[in-house]
C-alpha positions as CSV (number, residue, x, y, z in Angstrom):
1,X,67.3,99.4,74.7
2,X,66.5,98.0,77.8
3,X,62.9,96.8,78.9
4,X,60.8,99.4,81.4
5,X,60.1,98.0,84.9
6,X,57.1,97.1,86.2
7,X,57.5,99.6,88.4
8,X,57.9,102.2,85.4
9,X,54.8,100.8,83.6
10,X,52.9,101.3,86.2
11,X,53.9,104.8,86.9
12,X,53.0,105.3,83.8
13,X,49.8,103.6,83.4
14,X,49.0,106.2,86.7
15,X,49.8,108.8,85.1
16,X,47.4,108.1,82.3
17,X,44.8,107.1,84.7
18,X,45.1,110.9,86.5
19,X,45.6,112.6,83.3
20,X,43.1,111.3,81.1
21,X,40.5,111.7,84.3
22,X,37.4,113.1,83.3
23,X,35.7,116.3,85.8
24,X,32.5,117.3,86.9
25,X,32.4,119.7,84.3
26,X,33.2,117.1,81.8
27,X,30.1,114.9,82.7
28,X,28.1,118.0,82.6
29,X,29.3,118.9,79.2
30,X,28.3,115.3,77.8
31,X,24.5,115.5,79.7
32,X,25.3,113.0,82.0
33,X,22.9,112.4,84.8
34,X,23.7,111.1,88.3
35,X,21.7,108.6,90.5
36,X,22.1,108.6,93.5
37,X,19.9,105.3,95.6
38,X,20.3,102.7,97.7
39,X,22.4,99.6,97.3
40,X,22.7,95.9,98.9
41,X,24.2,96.9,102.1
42,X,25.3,100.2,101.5
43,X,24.9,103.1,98.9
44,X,25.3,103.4,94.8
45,X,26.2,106.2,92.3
46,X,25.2,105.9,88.7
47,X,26.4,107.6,86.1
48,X,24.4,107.6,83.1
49,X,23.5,109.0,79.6
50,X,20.2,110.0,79.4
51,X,19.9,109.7,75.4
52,X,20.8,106.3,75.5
53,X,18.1,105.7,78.3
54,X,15.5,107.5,76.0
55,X,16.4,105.6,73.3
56,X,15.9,102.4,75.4
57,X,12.2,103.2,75.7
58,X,11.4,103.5,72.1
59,X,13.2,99.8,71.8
60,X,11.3,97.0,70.2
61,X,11.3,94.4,73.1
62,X,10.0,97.3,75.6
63,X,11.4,99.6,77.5
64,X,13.5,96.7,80.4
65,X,15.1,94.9,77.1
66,X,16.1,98.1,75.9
67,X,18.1,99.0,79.1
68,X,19.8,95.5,79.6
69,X,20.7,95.7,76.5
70,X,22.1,99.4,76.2
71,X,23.8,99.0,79.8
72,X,27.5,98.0,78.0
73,X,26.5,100.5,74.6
74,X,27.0,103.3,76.5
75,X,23.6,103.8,78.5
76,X,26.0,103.2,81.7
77,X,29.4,105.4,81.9
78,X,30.0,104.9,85.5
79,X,29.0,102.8,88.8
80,X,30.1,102.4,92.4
81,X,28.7,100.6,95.1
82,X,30.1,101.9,98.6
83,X,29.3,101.1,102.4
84,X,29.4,104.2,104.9
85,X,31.0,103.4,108.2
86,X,30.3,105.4,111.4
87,X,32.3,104.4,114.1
88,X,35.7,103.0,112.6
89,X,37.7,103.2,109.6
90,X,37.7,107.1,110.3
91,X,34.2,107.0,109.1
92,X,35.3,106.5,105.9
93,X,33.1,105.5,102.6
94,X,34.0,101.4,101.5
95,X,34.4,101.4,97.9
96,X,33.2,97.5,97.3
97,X,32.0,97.8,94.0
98,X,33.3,100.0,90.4
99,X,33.4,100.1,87.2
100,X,33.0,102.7,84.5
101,X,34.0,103.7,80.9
102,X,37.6,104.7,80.3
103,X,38.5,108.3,81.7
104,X,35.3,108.2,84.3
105,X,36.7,106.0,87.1
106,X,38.4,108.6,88.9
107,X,35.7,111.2,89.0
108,X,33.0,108.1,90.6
109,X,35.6,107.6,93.3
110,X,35.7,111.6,93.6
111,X,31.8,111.8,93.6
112,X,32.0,109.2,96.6
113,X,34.7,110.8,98.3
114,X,32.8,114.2,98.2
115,X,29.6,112.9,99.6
116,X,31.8,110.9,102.8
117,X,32.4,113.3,105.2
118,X,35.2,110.6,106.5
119,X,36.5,110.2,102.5
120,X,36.9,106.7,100.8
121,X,38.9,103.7,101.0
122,X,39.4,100.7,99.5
123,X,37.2,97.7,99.3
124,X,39.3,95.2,102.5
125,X,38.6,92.3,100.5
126,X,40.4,93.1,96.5
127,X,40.9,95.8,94.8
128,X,41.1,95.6,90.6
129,X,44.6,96.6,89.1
130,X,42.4,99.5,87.8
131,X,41.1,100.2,90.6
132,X,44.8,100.3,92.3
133,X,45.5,102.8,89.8
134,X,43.1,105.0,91.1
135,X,44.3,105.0,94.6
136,X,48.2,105.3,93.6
137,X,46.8,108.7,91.6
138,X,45.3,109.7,95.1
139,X,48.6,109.1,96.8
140,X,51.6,109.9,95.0
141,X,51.1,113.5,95.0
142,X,49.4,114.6,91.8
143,X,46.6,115.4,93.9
144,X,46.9,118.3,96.0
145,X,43.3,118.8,97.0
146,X,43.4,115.0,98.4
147,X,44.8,114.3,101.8
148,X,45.5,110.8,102.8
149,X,45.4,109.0,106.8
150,X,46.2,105.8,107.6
151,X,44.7,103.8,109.1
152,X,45.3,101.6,112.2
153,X,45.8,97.9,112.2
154,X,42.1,96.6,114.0
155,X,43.4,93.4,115.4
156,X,46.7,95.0,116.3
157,X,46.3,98.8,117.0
158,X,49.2,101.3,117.1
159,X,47.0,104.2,118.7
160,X,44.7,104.2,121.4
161,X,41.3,106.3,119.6
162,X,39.4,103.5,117.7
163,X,37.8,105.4,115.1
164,X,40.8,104.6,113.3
165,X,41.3,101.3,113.4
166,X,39.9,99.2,110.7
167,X,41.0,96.0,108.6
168,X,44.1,96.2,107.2
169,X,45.1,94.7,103.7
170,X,48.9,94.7,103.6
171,X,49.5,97.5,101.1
172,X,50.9,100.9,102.1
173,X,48.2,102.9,99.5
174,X,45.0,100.9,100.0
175,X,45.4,101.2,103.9
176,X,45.1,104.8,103.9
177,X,41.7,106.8,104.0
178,X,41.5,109.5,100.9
179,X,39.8,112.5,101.8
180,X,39.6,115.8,100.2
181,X,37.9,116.3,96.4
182,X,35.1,117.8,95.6
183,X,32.7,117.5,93.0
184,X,29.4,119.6,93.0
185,X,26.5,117.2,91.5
186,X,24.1,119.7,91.5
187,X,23.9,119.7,88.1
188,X,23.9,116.5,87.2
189,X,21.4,115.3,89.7
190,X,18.8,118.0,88.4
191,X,19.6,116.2,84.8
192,X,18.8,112.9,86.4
193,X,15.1,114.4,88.1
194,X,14.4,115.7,84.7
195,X,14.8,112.7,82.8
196,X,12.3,111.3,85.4
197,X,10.3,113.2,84.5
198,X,10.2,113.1,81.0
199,X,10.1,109.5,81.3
200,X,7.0,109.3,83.6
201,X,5.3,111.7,80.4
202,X,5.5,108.2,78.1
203,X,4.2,106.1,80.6
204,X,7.2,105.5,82.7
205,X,7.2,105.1,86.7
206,X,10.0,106.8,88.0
207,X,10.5,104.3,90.8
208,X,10.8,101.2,88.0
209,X,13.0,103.5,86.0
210,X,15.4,103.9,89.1
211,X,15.1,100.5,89.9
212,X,15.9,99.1,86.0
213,X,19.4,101.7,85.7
214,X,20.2,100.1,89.4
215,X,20.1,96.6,87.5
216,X,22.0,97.9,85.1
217,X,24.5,99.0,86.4
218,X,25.2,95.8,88.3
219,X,25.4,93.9,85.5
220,X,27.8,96.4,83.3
221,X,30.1,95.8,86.6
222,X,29.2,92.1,86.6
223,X,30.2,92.0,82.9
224,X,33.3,94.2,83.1
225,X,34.6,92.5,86.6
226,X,34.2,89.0,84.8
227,X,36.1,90.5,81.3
228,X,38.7,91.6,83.9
């Protein structure tokens, strides 16, 4: 029998990717919560599970040990880090930064892409082969709901508007802009406010609570970036 292509593996590793994606719903279902805050240069979204953050502030070295060490046992299920641009790029959100647990990566890029008015594209520096994944799922038609634009070469442009142009990377998916999804939060932002505030009843400030998942979450991508 002859060996698939690496062309066929990944078409089938996409397919897995956009099938095994999990929803809105499915995060609401689990009692997720949302965060939504700033970020070093730009914006982040964190996905979280509120029981393992509770059960981080009944752990024996305190309440910040309890979260760093909870961050890659669950606590975080799903981070991106993205940078809004306004005047090129069609005003597209920069995905720089991602990582989650298996099935959620698709539905953080779908989060980002429904607060962008512009949609999402790819981080113009590198993109994971995960990541990649995620983008082929937007573009080879499995999504009807998500439209795709390219964009225009910044140092060479093709058309004469400039909201388009922006820096190119030299693949045919990643220099597109992905506009289109739309997940409501509502939902699981109210999840996130509550857990506030049932945090700030034992003693916890909601401002270091925020500030200890935004730690967090950096290092789970830290860690899972470095594991590759």
């Amino acid at each position: 029998m002859a060996r698939p292509s690496a062309r066929q593996l990944l078409r089938e590793y996409v397919l897995l990717v956009v099938e095994a994606a999990a929803s809105g719903q499915d995060a609401v279902q689990h009692g997720l919560a949302l965060m939504k805050t700033q970020a070093y240069e730009g914006r982040a979204l964190v996905l979280y599970d509120p029981k393992k953050l509770a059960e981080a502030s009944e752990h024996e070295e305190g309440f910040d040990a309890g979260v760093q060490y909870l961050a890659g046992e669950g606590l975080i299920v799903g981070y991106v880090r993205y940078v809004q641009h306004n005047s090129d790029c069609l005003k597209a959100a920069e995905i720089q930064s991602s990582a989650a647990q298996k099935g959620f990566g698709p539905l953080m890029y779908d989060i980002c892409m429904s607060l962008s008015p512009g949609g999402i594209i790819s981080d113009r520096v590198k993109t994971s082969d995960a990541a990649q994944g995620v983008w082929k799922g937007y573009d080879d038609g499995r999504r009807p709901d998500v439209i795709s634009r390219n964009l225009d070469d910044e140092k060479n442009p093709k058309t004469p508007p400039k909201i388009d142009d922006c820096e190119l990377v030299g693949n045919a998916v990643l220099d597109k802009a992905y506009k289109g999804a739309h997940v409501d939060t509502g939902a699981l932002e109210k999840k996130h406010r509550d857990t506030l505030q049932a945090l700030a009843r034992r003693g916890h400030k909601p401002a270091e609570v925020e500030k200890l998942l935004r730690t967090a979450a950096q290092n789970y991508f830290e860690v899972r970036n470095w594991k590759g």
